[in-house]
PyMOL Python script that loads the backbone (N, CA, C, O; Angstrom):
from pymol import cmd

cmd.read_pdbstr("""\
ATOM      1  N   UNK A   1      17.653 -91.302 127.451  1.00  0.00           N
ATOM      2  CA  UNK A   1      16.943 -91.670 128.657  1.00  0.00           C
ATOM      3  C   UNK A   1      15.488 -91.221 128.521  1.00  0.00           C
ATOM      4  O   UNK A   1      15.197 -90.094 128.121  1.00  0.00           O
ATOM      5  N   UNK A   2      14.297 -92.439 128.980  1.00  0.00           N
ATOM      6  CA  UNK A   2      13.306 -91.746 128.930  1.00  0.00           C
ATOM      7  C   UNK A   2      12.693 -91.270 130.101  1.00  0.00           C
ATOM      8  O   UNK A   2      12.805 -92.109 130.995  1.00  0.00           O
ATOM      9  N   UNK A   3      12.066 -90.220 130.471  1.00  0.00           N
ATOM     10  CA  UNK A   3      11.748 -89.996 131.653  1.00  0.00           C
ATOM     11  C   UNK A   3      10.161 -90.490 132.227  1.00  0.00           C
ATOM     12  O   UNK A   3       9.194 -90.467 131.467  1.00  0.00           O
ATOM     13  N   UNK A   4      10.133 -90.606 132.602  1.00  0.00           N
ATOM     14  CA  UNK A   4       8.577 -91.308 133.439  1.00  0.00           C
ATOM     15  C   UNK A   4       8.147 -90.008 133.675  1.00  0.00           C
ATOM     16  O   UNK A   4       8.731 -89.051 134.186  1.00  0.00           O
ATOM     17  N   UNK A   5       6.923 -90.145 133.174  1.00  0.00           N
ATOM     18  CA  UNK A   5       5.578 -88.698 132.842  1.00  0.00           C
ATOM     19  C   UNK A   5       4.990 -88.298 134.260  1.00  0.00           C
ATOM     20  O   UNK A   5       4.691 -87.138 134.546  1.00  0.00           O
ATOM     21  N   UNK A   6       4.866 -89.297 135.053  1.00  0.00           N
ATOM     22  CA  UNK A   6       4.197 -89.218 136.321  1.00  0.00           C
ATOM     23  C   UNK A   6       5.413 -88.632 137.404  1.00  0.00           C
ATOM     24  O   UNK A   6       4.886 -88.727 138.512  1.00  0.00           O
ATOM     25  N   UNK A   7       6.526 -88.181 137.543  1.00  0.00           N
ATOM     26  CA  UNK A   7       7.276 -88.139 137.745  1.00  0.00           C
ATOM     27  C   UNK A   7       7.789 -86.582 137.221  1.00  0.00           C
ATOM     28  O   UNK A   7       8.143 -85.646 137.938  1.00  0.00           O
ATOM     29  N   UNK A   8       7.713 -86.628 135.841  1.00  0.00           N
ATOM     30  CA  UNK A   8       7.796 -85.491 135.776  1.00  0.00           C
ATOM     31  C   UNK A   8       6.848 -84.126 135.971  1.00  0.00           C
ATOM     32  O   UNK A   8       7.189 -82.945 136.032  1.00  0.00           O
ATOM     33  N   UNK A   9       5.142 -84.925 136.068  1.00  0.00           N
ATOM     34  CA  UNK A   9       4.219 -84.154 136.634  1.00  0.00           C
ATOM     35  C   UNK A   9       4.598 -83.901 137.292  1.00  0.00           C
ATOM     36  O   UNK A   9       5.089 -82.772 137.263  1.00  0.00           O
ATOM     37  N   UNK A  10       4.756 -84.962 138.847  1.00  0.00           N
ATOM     38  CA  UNK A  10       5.215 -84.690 140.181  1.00  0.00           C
ATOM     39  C   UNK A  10       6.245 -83.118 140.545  1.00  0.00           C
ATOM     40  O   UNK A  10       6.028 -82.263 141.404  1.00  0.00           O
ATOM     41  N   UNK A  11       7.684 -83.215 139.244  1.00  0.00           N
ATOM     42  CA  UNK A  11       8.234 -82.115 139.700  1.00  0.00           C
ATOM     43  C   UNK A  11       7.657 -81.124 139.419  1.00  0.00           C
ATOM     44  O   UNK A  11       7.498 -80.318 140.336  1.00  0.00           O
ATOM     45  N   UNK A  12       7.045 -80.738 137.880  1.00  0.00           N
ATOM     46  CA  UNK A  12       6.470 -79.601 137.594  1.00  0.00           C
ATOM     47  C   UNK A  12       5.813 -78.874 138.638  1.00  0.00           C
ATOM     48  O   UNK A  12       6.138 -77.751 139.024  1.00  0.00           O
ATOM     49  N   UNK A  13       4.491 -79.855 139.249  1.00  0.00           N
ATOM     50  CA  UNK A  13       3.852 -79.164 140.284  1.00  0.00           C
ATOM     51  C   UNK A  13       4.540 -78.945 141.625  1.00  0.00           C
ATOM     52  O   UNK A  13       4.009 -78.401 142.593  1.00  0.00           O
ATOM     53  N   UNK A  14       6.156 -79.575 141.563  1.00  0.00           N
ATOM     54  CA  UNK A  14       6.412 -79.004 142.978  1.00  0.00           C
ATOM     55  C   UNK A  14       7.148 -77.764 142.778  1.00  0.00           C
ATOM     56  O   UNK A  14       6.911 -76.936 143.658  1.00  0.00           O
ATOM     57  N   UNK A  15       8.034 -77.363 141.813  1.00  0.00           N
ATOM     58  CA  UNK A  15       8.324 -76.366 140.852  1.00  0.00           C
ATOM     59  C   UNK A  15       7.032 -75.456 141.119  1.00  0.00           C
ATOM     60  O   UNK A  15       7.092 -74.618 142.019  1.00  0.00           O
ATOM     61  N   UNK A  16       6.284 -75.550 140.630  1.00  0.00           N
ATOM     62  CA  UNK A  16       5.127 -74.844 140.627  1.00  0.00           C
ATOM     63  C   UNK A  16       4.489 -74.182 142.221  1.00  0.00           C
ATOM     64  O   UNK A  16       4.212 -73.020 142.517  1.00  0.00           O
ATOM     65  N   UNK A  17       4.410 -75.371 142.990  1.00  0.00           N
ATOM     66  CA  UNK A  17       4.321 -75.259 144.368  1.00  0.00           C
ATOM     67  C   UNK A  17       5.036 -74.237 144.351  1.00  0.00           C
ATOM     68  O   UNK A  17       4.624 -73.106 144.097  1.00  0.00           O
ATOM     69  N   UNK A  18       6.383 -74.598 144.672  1.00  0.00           N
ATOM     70  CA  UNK A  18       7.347 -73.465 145.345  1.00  0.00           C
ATOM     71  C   UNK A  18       7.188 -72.165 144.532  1.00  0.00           C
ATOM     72  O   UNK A  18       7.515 -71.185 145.202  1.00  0.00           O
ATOM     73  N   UNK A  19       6.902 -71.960 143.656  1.00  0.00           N
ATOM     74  CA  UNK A  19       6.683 -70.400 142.707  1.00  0.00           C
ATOM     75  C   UNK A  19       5.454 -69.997 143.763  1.00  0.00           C
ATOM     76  O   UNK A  19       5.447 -68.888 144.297  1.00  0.00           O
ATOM     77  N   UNK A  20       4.377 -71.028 144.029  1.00  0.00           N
ATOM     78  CA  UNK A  20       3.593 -69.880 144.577  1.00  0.00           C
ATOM     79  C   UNK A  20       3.429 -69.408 145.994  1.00  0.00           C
ATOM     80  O   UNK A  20       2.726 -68.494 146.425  1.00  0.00           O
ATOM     81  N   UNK A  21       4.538 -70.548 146.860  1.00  0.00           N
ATOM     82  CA  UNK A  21       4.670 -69.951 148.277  1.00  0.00           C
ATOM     83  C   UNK A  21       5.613 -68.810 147.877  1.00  0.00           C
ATOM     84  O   UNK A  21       5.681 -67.737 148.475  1.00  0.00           O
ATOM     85  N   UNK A  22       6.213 -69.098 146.983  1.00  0.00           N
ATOM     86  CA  UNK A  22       7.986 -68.064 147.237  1.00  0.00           C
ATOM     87  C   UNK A  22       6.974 -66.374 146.629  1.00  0.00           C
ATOM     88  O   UNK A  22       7.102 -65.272 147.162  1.00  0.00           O
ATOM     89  N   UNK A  23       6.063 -66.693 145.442  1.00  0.00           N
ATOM     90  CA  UNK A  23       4.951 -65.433 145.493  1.00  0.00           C
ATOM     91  C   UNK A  23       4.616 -64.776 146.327  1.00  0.00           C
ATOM     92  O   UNK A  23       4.751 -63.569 146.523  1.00  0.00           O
ATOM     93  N   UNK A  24       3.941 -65.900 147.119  1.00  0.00           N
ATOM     94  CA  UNK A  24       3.215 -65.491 148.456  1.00  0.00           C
ATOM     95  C   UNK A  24       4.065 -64.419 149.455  1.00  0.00           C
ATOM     96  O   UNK A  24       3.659 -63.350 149.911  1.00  0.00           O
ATOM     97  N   UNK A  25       4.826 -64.794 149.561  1.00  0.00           N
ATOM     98  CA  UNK A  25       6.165 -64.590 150.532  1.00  0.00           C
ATOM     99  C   UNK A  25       6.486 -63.482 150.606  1.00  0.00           C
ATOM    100  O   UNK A  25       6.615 -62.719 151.562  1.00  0.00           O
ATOM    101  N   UNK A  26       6.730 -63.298 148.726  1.00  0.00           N
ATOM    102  CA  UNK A  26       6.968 -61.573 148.808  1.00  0.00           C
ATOM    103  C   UNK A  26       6.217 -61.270 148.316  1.00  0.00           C
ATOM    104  O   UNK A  26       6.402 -61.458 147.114  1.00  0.00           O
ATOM    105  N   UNK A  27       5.150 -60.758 148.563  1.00  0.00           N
ATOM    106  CA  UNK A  27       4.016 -60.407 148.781  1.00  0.00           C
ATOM    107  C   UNK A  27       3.832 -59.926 149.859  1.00  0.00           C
ATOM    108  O   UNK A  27       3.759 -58.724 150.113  1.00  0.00           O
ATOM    109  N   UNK A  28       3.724 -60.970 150.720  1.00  0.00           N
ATOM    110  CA  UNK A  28       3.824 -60.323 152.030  1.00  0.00           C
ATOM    111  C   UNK A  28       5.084 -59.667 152.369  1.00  0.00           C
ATOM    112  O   UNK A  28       6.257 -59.897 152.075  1.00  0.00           O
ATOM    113  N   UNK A  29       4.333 -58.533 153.272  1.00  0.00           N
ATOM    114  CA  UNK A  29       5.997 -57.559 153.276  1.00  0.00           C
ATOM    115  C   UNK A  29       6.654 -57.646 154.509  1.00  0.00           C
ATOM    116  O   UNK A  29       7.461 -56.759 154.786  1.00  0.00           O
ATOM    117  N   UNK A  30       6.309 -59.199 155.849  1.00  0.00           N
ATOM    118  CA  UNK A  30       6.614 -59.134 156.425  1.00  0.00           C
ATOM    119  C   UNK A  30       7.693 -60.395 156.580  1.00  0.00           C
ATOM    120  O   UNK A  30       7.533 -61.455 155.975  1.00  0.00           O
ATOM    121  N   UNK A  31       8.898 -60.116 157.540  1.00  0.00           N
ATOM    122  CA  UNK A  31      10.245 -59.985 157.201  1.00  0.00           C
ATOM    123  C   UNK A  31       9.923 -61.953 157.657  1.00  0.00           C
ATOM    124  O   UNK A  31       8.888 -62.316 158.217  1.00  0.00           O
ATOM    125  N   UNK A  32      10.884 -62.774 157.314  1.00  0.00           N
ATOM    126  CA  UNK A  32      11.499 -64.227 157.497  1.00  0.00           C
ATOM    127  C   UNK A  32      10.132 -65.048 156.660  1.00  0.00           C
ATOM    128  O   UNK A  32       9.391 -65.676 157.416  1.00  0.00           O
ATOM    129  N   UNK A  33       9.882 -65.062 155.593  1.00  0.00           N
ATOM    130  CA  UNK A  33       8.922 -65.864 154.983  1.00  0.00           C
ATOM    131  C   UNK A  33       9.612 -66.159 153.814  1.00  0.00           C
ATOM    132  O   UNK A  33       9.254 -67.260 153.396  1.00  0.00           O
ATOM    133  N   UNK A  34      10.731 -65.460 152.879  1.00  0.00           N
ATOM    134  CA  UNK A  34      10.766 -66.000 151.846  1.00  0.00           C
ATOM    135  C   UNK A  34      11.443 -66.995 152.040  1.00  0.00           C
ATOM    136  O   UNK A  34      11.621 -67.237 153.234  1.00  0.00           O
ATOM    137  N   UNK A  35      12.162 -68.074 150.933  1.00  0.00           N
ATOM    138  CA  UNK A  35      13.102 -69.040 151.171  1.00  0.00           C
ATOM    139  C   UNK A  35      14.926 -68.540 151.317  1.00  0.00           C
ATOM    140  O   UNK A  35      15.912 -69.149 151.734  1.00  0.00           O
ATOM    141  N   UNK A  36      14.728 -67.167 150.752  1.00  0.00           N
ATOM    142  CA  UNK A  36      16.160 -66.402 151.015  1.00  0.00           C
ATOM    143  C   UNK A  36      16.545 -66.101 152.462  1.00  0.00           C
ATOM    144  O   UNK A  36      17.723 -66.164 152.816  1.00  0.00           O
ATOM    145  N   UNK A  37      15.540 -65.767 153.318  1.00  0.00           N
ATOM    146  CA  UNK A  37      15.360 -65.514 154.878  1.00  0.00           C
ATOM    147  C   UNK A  37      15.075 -66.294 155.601  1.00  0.00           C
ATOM    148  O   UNK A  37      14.960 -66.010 156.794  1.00  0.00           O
ATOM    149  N   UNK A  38      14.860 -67.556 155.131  1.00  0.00           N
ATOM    150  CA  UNK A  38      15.292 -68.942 155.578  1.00  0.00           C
ATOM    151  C   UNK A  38      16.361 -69.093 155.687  1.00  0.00           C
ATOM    152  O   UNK A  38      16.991 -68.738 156.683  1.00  0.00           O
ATOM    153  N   UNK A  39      16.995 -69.828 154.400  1.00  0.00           N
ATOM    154  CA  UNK A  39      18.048 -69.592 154.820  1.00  0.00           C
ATOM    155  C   UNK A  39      19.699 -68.116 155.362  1.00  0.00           C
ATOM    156  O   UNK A  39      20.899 -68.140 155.636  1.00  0.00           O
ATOM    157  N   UNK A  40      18.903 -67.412 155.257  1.00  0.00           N
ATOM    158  CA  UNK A  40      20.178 -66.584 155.337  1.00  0.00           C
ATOM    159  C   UNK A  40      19.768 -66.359 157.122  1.00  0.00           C
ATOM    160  O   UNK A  40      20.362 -65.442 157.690  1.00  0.00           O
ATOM    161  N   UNK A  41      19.143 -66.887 157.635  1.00  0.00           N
ATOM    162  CA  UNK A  41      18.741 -67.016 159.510  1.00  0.00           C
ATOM    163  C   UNK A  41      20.134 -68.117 159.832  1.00  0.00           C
ATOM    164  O   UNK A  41      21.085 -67.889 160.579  1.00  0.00           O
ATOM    165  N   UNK A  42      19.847 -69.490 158.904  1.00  0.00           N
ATOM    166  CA  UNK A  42      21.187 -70.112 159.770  1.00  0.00           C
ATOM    167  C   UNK A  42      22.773 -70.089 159.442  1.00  0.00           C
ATOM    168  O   UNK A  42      23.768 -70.704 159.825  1.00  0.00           O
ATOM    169  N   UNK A  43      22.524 -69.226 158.684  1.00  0.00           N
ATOM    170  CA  UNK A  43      24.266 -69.015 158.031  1.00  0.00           C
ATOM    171  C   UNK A  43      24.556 -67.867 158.764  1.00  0.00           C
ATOM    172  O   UNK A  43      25.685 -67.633 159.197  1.00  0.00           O
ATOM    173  N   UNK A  44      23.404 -66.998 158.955  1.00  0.00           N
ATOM    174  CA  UNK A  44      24.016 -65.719 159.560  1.00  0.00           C
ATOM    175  C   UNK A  44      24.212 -64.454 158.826  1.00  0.00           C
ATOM    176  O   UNK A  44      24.673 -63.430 159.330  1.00  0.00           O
ATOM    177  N   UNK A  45      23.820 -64.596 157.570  1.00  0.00           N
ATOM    178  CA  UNK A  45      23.715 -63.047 157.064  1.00  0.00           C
ATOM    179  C   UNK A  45      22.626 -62.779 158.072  1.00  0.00           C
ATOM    180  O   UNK A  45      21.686 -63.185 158.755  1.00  0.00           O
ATOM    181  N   UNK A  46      23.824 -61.314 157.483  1.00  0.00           N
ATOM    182  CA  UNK A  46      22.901 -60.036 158.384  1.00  0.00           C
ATOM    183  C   UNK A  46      23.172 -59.821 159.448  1.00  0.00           C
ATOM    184  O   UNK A  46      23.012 -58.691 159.908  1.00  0.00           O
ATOM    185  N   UNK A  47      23.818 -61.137 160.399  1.00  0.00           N
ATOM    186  CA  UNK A  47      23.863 -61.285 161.395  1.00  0.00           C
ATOM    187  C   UNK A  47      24.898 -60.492 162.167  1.00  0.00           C
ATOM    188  O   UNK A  47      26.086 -60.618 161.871  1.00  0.00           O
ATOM    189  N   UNK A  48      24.480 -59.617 163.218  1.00  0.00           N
ATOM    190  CA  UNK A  48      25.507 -58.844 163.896  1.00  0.00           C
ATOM    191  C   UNK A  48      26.140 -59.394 165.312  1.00  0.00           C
ATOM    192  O   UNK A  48      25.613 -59.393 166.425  1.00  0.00           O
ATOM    193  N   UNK A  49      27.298 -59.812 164.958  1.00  0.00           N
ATOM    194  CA  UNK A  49      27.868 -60.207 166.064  1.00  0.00           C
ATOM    195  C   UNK A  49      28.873 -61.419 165.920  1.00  0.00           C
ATOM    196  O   UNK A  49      28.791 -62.019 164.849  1.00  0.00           O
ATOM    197  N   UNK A  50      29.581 -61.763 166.607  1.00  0.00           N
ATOM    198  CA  UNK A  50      30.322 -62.760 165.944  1.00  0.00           C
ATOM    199  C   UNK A  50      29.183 -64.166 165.470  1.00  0.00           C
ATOM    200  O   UNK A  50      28.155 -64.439 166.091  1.00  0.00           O
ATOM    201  N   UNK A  51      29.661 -64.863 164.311  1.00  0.00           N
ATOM    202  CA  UNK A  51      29.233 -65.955 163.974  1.00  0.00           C
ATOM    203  C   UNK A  51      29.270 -67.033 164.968  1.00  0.00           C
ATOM    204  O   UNK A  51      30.047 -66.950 165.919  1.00  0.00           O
ATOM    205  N   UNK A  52      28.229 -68.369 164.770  1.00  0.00           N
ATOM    206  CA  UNK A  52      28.240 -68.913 166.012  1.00  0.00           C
ATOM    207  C   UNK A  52      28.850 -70.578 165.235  1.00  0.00           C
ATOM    208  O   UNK A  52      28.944 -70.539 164.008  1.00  0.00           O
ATOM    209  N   UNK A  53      29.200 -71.818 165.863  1.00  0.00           N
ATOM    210  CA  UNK A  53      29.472 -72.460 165.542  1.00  0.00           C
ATOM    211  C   UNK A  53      28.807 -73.321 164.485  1.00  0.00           C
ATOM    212  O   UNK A  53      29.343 -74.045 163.646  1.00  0.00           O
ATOM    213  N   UNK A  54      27.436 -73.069 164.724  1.00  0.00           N
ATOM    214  CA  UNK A  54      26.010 -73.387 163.968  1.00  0.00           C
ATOM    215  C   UNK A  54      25.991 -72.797 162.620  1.00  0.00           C
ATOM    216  O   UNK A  54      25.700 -73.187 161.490  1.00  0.00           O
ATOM    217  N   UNK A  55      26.357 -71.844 163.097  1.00  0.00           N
ATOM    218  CA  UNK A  55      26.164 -71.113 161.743  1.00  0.00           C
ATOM    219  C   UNK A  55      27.294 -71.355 160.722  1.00  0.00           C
ATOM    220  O   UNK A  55      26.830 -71.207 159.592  1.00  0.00           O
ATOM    221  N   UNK A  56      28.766 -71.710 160.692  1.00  0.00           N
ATOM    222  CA  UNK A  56      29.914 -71.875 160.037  1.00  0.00           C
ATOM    223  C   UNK A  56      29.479 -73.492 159.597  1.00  0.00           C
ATOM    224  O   UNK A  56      29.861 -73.946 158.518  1.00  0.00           O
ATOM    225  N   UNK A  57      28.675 -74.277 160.511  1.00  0.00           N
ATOM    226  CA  UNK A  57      28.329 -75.869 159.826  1.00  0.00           C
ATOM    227  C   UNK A  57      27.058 -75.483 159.020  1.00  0.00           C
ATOM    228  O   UNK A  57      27.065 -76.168 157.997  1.00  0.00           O
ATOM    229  N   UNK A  58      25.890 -74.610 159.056  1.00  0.00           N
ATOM    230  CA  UNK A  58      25.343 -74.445 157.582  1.00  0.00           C
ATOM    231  C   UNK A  58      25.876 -73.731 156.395  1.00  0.00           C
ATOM    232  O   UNK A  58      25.518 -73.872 155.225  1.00  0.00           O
ATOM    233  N   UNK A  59      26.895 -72.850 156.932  1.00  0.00           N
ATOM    234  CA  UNK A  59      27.527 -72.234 155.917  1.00  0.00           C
ATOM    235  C   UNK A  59      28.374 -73.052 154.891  1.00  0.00           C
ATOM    236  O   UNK A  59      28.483 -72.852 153.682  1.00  0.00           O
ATOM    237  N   UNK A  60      29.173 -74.398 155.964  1.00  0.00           N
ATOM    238  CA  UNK A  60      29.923 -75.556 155.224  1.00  0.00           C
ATOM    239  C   UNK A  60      28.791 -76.120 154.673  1.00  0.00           C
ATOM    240  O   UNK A  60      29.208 -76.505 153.580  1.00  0.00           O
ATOM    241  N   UNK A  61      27.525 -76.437 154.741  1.00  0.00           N
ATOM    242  CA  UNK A  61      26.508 -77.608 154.531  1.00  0.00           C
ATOM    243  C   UNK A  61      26.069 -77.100 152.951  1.00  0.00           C
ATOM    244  O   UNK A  61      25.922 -77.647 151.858  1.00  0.00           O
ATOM    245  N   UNK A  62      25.976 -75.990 153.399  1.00  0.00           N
ATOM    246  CA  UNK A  62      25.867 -75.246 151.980  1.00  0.00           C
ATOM    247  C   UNK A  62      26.617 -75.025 150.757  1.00  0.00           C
ATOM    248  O   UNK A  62      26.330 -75.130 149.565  1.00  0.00           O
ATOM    249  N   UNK A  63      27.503 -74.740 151.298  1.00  0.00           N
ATOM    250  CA  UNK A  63      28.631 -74.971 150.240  1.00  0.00           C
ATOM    251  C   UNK A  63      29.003 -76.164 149.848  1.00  0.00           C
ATOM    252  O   UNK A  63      29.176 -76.233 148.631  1.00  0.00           O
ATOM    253  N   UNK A  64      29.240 -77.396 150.600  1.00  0.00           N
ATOM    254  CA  UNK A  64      28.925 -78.721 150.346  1.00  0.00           C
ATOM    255  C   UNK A  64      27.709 -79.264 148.775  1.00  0.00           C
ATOM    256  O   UNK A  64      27.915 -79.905 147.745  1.00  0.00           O
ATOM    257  N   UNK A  65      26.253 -78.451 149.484  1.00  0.00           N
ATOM    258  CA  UNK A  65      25.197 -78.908 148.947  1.00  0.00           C
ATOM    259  C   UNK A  65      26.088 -78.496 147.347  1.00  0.00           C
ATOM    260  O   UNK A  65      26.601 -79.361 146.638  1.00  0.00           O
ATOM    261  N   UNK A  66      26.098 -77.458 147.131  1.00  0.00           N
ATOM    262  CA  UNK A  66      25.974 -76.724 145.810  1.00  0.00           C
ATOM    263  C   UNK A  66      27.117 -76.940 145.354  1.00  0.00           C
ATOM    264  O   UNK A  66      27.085 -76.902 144.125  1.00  0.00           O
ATOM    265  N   UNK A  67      28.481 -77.228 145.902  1.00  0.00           N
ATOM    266  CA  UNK A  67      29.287 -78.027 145.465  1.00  0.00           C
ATOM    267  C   UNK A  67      29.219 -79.818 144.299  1.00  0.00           C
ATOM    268  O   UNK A  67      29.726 -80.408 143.344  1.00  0.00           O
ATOM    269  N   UNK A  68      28.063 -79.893 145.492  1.00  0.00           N
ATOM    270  CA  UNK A  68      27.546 -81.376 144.337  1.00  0.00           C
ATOM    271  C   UNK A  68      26.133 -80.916 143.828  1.00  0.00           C
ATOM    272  O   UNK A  68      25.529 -81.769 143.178  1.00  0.00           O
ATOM    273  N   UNK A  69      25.801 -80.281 143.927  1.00  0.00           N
ATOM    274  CA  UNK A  69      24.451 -79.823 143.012  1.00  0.00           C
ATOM    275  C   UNK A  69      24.811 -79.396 141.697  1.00  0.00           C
ATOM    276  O   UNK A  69      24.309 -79.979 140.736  1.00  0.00           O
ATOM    277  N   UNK A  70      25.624 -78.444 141.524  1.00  0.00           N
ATOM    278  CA  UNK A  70      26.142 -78.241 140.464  1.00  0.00           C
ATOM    279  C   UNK A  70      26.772 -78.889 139.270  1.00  0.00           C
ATOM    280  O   UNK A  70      26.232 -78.984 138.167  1.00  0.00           O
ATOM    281  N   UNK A  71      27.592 -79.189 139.490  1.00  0.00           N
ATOM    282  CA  UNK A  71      28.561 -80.694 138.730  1.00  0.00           C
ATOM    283  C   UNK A  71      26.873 -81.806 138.726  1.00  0.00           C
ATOM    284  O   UNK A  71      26.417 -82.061 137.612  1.00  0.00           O
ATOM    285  N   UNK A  72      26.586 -82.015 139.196  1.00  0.00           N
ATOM    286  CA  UNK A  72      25.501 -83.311 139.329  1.00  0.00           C
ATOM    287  C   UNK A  72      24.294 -82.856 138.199  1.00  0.00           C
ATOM    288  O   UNK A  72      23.791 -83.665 137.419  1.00  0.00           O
ATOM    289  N   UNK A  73      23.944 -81.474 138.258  1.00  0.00           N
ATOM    290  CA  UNK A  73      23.126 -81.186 137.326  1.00  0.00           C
ATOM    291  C   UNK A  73      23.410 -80.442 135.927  1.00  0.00           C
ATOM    292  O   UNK A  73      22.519 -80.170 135.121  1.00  0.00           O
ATOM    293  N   UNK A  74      24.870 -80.132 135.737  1.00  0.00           N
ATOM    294  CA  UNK A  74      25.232 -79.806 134.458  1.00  0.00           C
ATOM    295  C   UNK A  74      26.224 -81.395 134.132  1.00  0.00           C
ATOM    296  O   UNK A  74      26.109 -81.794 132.973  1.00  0.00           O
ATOM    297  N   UNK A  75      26.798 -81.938 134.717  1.00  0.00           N
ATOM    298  CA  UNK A  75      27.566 -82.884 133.791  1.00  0.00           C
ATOM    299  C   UNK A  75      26.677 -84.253 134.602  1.00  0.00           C
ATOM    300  O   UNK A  75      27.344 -85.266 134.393  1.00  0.00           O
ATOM    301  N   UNK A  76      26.148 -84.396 134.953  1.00  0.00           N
ATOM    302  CA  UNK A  76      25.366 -85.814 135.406  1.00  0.00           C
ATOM    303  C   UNK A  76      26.129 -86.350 136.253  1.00  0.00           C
ATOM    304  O   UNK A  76      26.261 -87.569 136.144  1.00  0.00           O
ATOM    305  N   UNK A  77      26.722 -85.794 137.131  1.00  0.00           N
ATOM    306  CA  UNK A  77      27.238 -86.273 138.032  1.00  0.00           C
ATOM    307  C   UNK A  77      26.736 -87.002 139.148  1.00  0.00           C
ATOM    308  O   UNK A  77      25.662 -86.486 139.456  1.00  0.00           O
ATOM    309  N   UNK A  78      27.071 -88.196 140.087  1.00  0.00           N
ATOM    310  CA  UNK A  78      26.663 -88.269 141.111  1.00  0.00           C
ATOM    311  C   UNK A  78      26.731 -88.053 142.467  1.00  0.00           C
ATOM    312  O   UNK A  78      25.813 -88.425 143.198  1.00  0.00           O
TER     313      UNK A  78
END
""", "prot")
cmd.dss("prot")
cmd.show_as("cartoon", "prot")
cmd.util.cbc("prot")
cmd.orient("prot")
């Protein structure tokens, strides 16, 4: 397969992008900026108290995602 150059610029620099907010982030030492404290707000780590219904459908959404992320990017799956 050949890949289209413009395209693969495109990811590099978004790759790249995200290295330098996710830098930024921790860097700063103040708390809900990285992309880990993103998400771990709607799943509910950390979270004290019972889990809320919201939170068990990103927790499924997630597990979902990476369920097909995985297989899709080691065996070419779709």
């Amino acid at each position: 397969m050949k890949l289209n150059k413009k395209y693969t610029w495109a990811w590099i620099l978004w790759i790249v992008g995200f290295g330098v907010i996710e830098y930024m982030a921790i860097k700063d030492k103040r708390k809900g900026d990285t992309l880990s404290e993103h998400v771990w707000k709607p799943i509910g780590t950390n979270h004290k108290g019972k889990k809320t219904a919201a939170m068990w459908v990103a927790r499924g959404a997630l597990i979902a995602f990476f369920t097909w992320i995985i297989p899709h990017f080691f065996k070419g799956i779709w």
